[in-house]
VEXLO-674437 format. One record per atom (N, C-alpha, C, O): x, y, z; residue in one letter. Coordinates in steps of 0.05 Angstrom, whole numbers, plus 5000, padded with zeros to 4 digits. Layout:
BEGIN
XYZA ...
//
This chain:
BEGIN
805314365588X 802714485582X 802414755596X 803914795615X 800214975586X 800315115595X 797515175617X 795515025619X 797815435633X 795615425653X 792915445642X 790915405656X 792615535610X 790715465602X 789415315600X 786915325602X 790615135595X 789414765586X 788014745598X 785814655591X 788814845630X 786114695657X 783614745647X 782614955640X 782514465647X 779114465643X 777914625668X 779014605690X 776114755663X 774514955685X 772114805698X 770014785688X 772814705724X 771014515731X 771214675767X 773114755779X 769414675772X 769314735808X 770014535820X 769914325808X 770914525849X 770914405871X 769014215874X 769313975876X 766614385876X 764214205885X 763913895860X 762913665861X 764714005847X 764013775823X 764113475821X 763113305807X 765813475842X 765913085849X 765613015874X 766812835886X 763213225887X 763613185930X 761112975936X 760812815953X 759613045916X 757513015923X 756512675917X 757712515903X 754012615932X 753312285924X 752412255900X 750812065897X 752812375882X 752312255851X 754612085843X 754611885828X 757312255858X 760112105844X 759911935858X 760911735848X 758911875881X 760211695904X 761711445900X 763611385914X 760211245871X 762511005857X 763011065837X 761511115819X 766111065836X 767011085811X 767010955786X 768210735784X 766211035771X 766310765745X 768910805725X 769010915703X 771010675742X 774010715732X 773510515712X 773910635691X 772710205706X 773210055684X 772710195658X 773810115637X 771010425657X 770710475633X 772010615633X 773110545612X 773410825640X 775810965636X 777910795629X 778910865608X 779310555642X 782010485647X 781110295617X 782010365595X 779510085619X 780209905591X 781009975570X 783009845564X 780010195546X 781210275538X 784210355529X 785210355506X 785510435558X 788510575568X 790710235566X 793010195558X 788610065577X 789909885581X 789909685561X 791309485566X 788809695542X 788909565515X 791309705492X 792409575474X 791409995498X 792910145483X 796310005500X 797209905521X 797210115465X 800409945477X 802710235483X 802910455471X 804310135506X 805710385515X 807010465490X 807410335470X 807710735497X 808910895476X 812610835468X 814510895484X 813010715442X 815210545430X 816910615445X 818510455455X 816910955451X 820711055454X 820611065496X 822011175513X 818210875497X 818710875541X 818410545528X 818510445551X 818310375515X 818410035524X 820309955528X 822510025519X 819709755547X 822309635575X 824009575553X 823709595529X 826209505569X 828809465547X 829809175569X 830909165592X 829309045559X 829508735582X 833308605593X 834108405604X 834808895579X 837708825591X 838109105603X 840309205607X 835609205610X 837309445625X 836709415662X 835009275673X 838809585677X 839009575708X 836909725720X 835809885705X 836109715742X 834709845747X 837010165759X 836210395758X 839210095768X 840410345766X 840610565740X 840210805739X 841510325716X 841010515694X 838510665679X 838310825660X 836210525700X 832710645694X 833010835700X 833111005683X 833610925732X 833311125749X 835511355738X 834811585736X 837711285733X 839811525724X 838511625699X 838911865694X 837011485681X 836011625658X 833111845659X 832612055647X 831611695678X 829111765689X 831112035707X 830112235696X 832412105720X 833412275733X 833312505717X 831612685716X 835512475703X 836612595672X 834812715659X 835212935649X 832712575657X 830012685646X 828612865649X 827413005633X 828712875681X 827413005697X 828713215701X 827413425704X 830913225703X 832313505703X 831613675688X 830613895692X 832313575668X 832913685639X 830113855632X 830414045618X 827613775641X 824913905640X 824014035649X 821714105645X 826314155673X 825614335696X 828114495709X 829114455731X 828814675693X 830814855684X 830314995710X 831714985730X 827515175705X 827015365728X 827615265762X 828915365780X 826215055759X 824914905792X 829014825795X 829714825819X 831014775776X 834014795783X 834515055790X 835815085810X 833915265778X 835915455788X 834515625808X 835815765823X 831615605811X 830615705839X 831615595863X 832415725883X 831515235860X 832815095891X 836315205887X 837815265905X 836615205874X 839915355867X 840915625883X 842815705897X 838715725875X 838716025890X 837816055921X 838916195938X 835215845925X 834615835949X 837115705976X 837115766000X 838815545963X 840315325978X 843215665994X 845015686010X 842015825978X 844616075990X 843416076019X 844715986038X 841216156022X 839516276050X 838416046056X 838316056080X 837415826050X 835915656060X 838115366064X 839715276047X 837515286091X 839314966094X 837914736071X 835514666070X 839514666057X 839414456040X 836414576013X 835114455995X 836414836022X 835114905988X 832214936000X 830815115991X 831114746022X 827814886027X 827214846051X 829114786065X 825214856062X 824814866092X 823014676104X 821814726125X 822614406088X 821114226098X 822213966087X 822913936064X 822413786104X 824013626092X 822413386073X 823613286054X 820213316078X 818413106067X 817813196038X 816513056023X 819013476030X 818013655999X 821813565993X 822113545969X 823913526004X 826413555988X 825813235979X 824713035986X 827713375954X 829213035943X 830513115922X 829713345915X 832613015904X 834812985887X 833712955859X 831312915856X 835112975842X 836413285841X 835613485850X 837413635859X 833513565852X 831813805865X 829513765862X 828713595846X 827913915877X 825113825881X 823414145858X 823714385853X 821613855850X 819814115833X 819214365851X 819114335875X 818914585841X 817014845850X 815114885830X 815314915806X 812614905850X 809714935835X 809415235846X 810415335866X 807315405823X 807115685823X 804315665828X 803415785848X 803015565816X 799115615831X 798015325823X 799015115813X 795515395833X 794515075829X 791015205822X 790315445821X 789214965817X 787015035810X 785414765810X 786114575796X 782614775832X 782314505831X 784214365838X 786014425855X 784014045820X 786613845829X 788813825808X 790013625800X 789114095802X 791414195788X 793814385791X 793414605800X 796714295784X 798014485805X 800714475769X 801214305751X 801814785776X 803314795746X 805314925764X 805015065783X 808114795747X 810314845766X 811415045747X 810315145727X 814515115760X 815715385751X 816615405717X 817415615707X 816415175703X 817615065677X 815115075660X 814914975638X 812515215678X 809815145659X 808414845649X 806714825631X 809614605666X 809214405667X 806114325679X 805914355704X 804314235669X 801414105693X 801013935707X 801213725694X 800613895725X 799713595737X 797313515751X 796213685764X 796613335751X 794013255770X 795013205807X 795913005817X 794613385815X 795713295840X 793713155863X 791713235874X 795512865865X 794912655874X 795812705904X 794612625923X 797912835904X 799712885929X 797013025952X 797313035977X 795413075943X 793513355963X 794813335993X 794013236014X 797913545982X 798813656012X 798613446029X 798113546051X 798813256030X 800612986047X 797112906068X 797012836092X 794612936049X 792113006068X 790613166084X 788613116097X 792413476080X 791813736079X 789813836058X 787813956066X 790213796038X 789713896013X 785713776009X 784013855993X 785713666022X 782813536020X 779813745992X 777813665980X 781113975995X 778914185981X 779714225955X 778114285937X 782614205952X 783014195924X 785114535929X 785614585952X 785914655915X 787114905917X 785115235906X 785815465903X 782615105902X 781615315900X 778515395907X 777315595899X 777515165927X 774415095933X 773415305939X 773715365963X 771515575917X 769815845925X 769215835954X 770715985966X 767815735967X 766315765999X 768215816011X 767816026023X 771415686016X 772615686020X 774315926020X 774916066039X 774715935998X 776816265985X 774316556000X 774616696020X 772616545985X 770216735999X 771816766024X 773616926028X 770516516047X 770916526074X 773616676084X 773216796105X 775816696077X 778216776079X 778917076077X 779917246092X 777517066045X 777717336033X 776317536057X 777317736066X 773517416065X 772117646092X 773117646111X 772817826127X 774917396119X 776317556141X 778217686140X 778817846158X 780117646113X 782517816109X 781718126114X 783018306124X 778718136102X 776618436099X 775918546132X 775318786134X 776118386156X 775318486179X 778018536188X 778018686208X 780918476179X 782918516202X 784418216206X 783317996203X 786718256212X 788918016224X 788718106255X 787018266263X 790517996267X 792317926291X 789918076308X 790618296314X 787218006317X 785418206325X 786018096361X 784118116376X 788317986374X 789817946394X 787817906425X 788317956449X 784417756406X 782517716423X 781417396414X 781517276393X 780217346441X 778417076424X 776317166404X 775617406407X 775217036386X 772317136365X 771016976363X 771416756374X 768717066346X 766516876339X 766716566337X 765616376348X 768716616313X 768616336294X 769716116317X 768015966324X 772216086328X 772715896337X 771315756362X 772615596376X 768615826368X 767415686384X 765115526366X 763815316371X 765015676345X 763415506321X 764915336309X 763315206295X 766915256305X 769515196293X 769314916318X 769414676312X 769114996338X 769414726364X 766714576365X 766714336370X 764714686362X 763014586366X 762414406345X 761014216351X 763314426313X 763214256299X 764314036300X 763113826294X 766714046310X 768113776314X 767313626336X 766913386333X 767013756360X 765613636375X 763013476364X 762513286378X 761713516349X 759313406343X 760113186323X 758713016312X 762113226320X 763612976287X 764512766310X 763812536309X 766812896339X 767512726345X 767212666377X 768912766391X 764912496389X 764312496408X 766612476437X 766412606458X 768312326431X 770712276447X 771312506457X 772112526480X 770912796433X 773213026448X 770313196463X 768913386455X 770013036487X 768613156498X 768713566504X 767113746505X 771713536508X 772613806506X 775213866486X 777113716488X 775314106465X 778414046453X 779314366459X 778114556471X 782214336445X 782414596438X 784314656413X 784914466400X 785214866407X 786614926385X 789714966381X 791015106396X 790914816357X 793814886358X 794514946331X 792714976315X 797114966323X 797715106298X 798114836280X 798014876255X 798614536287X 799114376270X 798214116288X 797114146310X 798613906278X 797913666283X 800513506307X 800713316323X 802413756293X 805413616311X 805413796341X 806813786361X 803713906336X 803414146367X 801213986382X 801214006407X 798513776367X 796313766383X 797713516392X 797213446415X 799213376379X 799713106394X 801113276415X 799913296436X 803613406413X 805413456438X 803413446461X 803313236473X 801713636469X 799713816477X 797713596491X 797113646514X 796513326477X 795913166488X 797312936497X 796112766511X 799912916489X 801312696507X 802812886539X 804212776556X 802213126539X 802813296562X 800113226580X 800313156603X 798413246570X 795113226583X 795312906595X 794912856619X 795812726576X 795912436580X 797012496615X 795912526637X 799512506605X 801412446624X 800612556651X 799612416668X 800912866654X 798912916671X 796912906685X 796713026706X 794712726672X 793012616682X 793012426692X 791712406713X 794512186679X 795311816689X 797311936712X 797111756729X 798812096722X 800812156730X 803211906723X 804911796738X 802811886707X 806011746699X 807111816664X 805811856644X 809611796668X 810611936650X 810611746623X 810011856601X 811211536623X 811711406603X 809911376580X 807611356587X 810311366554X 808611296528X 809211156518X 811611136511X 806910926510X 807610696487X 807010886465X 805211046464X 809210816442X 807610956410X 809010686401X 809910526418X 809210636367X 809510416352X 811410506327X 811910726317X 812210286323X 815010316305X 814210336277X 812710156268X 815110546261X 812410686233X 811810826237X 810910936217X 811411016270X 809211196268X 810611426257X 813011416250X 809011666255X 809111916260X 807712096270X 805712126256X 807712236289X 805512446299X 807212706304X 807012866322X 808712706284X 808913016280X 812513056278X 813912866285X 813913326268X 816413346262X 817813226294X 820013116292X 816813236318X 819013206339X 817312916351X 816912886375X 816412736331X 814912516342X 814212326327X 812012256319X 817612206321X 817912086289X 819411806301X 821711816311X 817811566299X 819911286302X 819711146278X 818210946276X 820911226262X 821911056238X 824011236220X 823811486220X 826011116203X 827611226181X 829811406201X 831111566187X 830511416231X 832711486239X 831411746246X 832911946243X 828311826257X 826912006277X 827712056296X 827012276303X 829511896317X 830011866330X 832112056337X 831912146359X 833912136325X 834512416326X 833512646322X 835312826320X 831712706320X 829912936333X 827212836346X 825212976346X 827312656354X 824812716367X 824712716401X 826712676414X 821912776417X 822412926436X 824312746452X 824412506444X 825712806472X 825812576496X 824712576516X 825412676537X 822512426510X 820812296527X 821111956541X 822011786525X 820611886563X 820311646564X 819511416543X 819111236559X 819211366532X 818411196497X 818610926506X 820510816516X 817110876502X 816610466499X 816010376472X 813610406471X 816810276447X 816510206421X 814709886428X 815109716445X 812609906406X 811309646399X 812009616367X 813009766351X 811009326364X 809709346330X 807309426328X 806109476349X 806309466307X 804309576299X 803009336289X 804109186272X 800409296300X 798409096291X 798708816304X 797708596299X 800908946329X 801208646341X 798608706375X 799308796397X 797708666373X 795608736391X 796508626427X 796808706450X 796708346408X 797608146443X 800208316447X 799308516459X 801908336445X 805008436449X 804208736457X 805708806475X 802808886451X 802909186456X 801009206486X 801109376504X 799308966485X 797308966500X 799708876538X 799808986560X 800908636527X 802708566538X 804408756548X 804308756573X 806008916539X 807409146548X 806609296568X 807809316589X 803509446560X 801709586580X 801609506607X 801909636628X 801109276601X 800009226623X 802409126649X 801909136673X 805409026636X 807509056643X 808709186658X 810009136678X 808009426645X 809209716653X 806809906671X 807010146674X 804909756681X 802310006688X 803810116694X 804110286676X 806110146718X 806510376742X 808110546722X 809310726733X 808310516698X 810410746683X 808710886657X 808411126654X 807910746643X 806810826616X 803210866623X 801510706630X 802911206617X 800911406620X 799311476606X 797211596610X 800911376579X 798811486551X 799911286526X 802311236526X 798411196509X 798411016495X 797911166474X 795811286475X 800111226443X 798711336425X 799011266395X 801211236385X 796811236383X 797511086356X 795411246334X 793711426338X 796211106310X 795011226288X 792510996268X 792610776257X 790711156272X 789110756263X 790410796234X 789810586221X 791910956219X 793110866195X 795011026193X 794811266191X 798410826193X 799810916193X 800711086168X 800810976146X 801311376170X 801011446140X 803211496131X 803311486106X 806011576148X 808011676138X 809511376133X 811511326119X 808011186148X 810010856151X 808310686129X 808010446130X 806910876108X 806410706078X 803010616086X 801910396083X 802210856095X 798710776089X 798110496103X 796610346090X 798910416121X 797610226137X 796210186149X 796410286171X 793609996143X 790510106167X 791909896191X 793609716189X 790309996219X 790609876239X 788809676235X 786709736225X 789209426242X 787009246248X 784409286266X 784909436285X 782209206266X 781409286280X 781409106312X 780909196334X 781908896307X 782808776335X 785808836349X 786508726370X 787109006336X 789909126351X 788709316368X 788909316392X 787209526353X 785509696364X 783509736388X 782909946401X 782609486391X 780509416416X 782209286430X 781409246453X 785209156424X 786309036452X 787809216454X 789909116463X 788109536450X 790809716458X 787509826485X 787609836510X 785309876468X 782609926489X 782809816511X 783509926532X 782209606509X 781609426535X 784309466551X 784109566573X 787209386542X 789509476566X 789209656582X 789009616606X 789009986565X 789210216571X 787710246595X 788610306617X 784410176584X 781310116607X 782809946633X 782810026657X 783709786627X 785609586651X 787009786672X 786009816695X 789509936662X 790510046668X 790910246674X 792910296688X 789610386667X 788610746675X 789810866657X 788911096657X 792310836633X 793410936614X 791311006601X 789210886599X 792511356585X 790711476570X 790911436542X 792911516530X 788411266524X 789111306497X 788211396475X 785811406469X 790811486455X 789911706447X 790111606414X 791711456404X 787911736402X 787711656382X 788611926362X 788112166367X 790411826337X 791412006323X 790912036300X 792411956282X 788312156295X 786312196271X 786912406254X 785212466238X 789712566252X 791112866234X 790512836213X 789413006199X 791512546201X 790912406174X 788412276166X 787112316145X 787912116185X 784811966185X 782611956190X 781211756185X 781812236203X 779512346207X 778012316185X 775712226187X 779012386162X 777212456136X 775912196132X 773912216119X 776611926140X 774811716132X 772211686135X 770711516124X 771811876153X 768011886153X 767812086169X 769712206178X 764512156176X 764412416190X 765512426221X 765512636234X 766512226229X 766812186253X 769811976248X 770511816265X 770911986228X 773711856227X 774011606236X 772011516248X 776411426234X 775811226235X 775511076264X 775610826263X 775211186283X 774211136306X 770611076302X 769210926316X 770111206285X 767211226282X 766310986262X 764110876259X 768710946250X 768010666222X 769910446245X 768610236247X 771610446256X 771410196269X 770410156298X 770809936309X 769210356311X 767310266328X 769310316357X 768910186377X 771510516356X 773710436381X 773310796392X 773610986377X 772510816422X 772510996435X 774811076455X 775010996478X 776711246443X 779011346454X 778011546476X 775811646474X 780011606504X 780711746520X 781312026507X 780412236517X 782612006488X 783612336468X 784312246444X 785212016440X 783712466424X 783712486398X 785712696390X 785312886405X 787212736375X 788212966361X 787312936337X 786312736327X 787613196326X 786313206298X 788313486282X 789713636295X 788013486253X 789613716246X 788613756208X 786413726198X 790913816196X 790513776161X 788513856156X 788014086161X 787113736147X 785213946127X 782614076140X 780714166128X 783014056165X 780614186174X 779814436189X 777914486204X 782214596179X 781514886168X 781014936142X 781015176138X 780514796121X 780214836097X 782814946077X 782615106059X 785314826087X 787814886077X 790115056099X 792615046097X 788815156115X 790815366128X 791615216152X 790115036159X 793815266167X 794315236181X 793015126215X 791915276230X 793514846219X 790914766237X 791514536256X 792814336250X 790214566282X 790714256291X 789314286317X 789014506328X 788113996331X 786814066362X 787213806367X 788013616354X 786413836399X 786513616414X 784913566427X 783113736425X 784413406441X 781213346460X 780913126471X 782612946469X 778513096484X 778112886496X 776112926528X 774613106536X 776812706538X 774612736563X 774412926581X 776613016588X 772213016593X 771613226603X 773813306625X 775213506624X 774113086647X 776113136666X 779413136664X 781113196682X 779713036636X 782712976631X 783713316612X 786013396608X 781713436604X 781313806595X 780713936603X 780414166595X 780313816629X 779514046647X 782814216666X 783114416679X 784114046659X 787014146654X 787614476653X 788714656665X 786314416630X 787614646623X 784514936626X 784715166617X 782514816638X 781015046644X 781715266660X 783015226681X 781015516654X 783015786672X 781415816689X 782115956708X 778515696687X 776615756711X 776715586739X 775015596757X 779515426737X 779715296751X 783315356761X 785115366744X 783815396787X 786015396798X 788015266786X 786915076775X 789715256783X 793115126775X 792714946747X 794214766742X 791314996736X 791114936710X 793914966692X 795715116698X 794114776667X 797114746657X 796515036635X 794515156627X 798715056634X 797915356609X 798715136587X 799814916586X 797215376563X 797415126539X 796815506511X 794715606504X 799915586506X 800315846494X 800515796461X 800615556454X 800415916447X 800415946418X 798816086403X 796516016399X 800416386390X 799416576387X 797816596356X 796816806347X 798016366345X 796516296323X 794116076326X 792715966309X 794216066353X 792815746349X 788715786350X 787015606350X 788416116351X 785916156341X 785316446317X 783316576317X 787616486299X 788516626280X 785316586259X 783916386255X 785116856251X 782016876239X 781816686217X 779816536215X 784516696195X 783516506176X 782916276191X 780616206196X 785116166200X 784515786207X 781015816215X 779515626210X 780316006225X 777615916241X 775515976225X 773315856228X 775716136208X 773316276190X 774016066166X 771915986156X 775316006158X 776415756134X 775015456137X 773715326122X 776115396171X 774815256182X 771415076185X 770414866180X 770515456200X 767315326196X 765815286170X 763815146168X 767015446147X 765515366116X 766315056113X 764914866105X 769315046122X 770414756112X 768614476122X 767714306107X 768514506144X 766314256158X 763514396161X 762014236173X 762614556157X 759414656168X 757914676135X 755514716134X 759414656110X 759114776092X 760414536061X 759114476041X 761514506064X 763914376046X 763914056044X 763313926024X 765013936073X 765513726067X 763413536090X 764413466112X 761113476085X 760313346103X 759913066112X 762112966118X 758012936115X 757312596115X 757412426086X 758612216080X 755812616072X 755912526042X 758312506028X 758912326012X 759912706035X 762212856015X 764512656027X 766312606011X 764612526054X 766112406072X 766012126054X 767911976049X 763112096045X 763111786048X 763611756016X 764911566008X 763111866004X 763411965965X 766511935970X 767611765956X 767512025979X 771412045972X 772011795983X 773211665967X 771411646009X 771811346013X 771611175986X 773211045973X 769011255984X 768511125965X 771011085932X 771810905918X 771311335933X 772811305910X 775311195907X 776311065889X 776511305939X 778911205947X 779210825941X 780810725925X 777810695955X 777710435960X 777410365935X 779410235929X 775610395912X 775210355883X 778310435867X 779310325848X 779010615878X 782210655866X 784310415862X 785210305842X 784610395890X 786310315904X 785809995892X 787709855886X 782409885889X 782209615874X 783909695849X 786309655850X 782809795828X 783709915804X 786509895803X 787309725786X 788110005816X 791209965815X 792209655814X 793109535794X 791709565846X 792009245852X 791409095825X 792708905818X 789309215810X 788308955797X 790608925768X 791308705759X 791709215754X 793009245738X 796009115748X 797308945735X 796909245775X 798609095779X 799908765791X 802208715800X 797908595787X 796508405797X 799208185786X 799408105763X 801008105809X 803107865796X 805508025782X 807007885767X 806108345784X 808308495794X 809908515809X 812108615804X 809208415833X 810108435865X 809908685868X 811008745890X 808708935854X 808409205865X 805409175880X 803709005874X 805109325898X 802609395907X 801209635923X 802809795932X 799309685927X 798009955936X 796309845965X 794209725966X 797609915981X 795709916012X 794310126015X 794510316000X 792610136037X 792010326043X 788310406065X 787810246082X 786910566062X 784410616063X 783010796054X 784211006057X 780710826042X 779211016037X 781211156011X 782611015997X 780811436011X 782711635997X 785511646010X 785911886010X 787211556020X 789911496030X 790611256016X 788811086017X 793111176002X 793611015991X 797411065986X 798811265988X 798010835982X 801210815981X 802310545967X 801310335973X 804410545949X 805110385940X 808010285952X 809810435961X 808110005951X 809609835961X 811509665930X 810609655907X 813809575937X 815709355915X 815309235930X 816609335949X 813808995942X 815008825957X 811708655959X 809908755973X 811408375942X 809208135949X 807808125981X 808008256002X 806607935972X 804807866007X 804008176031X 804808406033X 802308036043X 801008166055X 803508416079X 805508326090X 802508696081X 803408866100X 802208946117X 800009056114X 803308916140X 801108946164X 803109106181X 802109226200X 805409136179X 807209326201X 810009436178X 810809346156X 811009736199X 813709756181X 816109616171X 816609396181X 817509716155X 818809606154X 821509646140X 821109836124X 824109556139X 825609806133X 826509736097X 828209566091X 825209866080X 826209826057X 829209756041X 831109886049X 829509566021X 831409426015X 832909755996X 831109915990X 834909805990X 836309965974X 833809945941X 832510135931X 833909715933X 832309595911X 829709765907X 828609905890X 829209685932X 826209865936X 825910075940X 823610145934X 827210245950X 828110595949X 827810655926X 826210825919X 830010495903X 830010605876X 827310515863X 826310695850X 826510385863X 824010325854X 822310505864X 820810605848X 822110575888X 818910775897X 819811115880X 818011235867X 822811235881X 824011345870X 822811355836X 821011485827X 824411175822X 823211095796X 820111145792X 820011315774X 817811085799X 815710985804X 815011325810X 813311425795X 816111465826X 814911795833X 815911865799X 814111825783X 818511965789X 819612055768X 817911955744X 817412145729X 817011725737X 814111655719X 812511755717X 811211795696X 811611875748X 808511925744X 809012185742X 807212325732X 811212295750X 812012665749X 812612675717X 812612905710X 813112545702X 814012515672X 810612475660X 809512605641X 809712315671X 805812315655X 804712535669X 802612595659X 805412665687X 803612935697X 801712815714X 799312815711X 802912715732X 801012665758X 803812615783X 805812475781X 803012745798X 804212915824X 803712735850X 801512705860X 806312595860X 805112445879X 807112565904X 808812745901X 806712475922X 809112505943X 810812295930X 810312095917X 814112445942X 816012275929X 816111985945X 817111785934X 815111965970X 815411645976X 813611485967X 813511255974X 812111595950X 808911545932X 806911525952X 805111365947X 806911615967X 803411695978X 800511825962X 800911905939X 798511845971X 796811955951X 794911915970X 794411715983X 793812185968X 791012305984X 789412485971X 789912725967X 787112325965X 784812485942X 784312815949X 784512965968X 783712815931X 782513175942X 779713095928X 779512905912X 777513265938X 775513305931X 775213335901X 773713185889X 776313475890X 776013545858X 777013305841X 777013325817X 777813085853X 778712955829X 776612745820X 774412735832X 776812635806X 773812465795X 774612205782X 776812095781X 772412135773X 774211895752X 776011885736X 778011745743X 776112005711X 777712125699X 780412075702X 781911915691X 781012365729X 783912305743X 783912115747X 785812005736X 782111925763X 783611665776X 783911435746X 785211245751X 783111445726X 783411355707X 786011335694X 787211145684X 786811615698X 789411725679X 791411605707X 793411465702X 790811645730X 793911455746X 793611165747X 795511035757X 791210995735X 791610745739X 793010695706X 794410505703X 792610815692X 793310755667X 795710915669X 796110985645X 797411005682X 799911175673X 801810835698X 804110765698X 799310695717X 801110575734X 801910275713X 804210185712X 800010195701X 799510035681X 801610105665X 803209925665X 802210305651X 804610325635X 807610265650X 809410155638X 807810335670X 809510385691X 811010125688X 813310085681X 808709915698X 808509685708X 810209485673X 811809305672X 808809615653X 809109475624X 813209555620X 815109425612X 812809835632X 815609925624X 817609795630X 819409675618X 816609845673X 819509785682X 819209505691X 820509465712X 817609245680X 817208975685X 819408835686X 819308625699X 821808925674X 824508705681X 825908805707X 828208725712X 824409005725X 826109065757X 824209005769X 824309045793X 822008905759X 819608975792X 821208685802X 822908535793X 819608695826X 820808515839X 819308175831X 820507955834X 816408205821X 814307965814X 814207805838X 815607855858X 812907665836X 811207485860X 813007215854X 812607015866X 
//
């Protein structure tokens, strides 16, 4: 399709509490009464290797350009691009602009993008207040090599979203504010050691799952499970004289959208409180669940918070924070303070992008309207795929699909089977024109509405009708 097609709909169009519940049944029944299209019905003697090699094939073949651009790029660039969570085989699409929750790749292809930037993307790719805000500061000047206005307006909002960061400050990404506060942690408990959990991620050099472990920092590291509360709680308290900072994600997002329980959560509290360990809560991804993130929906008051993604309103962004005396660290009004450098980390866009983004854009309402829709999704899917053995975890607008029955509560390391299947399962929905991350993640953007979420439960529904002789079933 072409960039015409896009229906002309604003940003603002689905933020607000009119959408807040979705009424997907009347969209999806319909979709789901209609019978898949003759020349995609399952073929009940074929492999699931021979799905995927055809589905591959397919996909190539439709994206001529997005081949010979990574073709060309792979001369100057290691392995063709510069982020690794965007590569995958044969080559990874290239998208040229986007609009709303719409993004058209180099082949003139459309899609609904479900992917919103891995939970960056929260505004959609083109939200006016937003663009405005940018455009006037592009109009005052770059690199103005001083503090300004905006980023004390910019702090003071979050501060007021998130009580914990009694004090924060600013970094260029989410993988800089964790570093930055497990430096603070440590510093302050004076001991070096960190529990984090097996699944997590808090950033490119702070990765324990899928073989992270070669790049990430070396630090002292103590591994838990995730959601095992007694066992992590156990550890802590094990180790007081070593482990200084405790840090987790109340939903694991890179380890398949997993919410934290909320009783893992209050016994990692109570240890920490025990022990003088600092803990830190890692909201980059999960903040967006309400105005005050999900510390604020499950009721758990962390020592420090990092935060990052979409709350510059797309650009480049991330902070850290927390209690008054554990930031005071890094105050210059105070003697021997730790330095804490980064020559972007109060850059005019992020901050002027910023205060429209939370002061303007996305607030209590707009917070609780995308929960909303999220969780209504995420039923919607489950229910089509219901006795597949596929399934969708997740919370709020974060969501992820799984091959694999019964309940998930921690990582875990996927079967070969199931690679090709999550694989398969991306290549479907990139073939119906909806855009997911390739490990299938999916994080709403503001602009999307019923509708969209209509057209992915009914493209999962076909999915499910197609490739029914590999799923795994219950």
């Amino acid at each position: 399709m072409s960039a015409s097609a896009a229906p002309a709909k604003t940003a603002a169009a689905h933020t607000g509490p009119a959408n807040a519940t979705p009424a997907l049944e009347a969209h999806v029944t319909p979709a789901l009464e209609a019978r898949v299209n003759p020349a995609l019905e399952a073929r009940p003697n074929a492999s699931l290797p021979l799905m995927l090699e055809e589905a591959r094939a397919a996909y190539a073949a439709a994206r001529p350009a997005s081949a010979t651009l990574h073709d060309t790029a792979r001369q100057s660039l290691a392995g063709g691009n510069t982020r690794s969570v965007l590569f995958y085989t044969p080559f990874p699409t290239a998208m040229t602009h986007g609009r709303d929750c719409r993004l058209w790749d180099a082949d003139g292809r459309e899609y609904i993008d479900f992917c919103g930037e891995y939970s960056a993307g929260l505004f959609g790719h083109s939200e006016p207040r937003i663009l405005a805000a940018i455009r006037a500061a592009l109009e005052k000047g770059l690199n103005l090599t001083a503090v300004g206005q905006n980023e004390g307006r910019l702090a003071a909002l979050i501060q007021a979203r998130f009580p914990a960061m009694q004090r924060l400050r600013f970094t260029n990404s989410g993988t800089e504010a964790n570093i930055m506060a497990l430096t603070a942690a440590r510093n302050a408990s004076r001991r070096p050691g960190v529990l984090a959990f097996r699944g997590a991620y808090h950033g490119g050099v702070l990765v324990f799952s899928g073989g992270g472990e070669a790049v990430t920092l070396p630090l002292p590291f103590t591994l838990a499970d995730y959601n095992d509360g007694p066992g992590a709680a156990a550890l802590i308290r094990a180790k007081a004289d070593e482990i200084g900072a405790v840090i987790v994600e109340p939903i694991q997002g890179a380890g398949g959208c997993l919410p934290a329980e909320p009783a893992f959560l209050h016994a990692l509290r109570a240890a920490t409180a025990e022990t003088g360990a600092v803990l830190i809560l890692d909201e980059v991804m999960s903040s967006r669940h309400a105005p005050g993130g999900m510390q604020q929906r499950l009721g758990v008051v962390p020592d420090m918070v990092t935060l990052g993604k979409y709350m510059a309103g797309g650009m480049s962004f991330g902070a850290f924070g927390g209690r008054a005396e554990i930031m005071a660290q890094f105050d210059g009004h105070r003697p021997g303070t730790l330095p804490h450098g980064g020559t972007f980390n109060n850059n005019v866009l992020s901050m002027a992008a910023g205060v429209v983004a939370l002061g303007e854009v996305f607030g209590p309402a707009e917070a609780e309207a995308l929960f909303t829709r999220g969780e209504a999704l995420r039923a919607a899917l489950n229910r089509v795929l219901a006795g597949s053995g596929m399934q969708f975890t997740g919370v709020g607008s974060m969501l992820c699909p799984h091959f694999r029955p019964g309940p998930i509560r921690a990582g875990y390391a996927a079967t070969p089977a199931e690679e090709q299947l999550r694989e398969l399962y991306f290549l479907d929905m990139m073939e119906a024109g909806l855009y997911l991350a390739r490990r299938g993640m999916i994080a709403l953007s503001l602009p999307i509405g019923d509708a969209e979420c209509a057209r992915l439960v009914e493209a999962t529904a076909a999915f499910r009708e197609r490739r029914a002789a590999v799923l795994p079933g219950i």
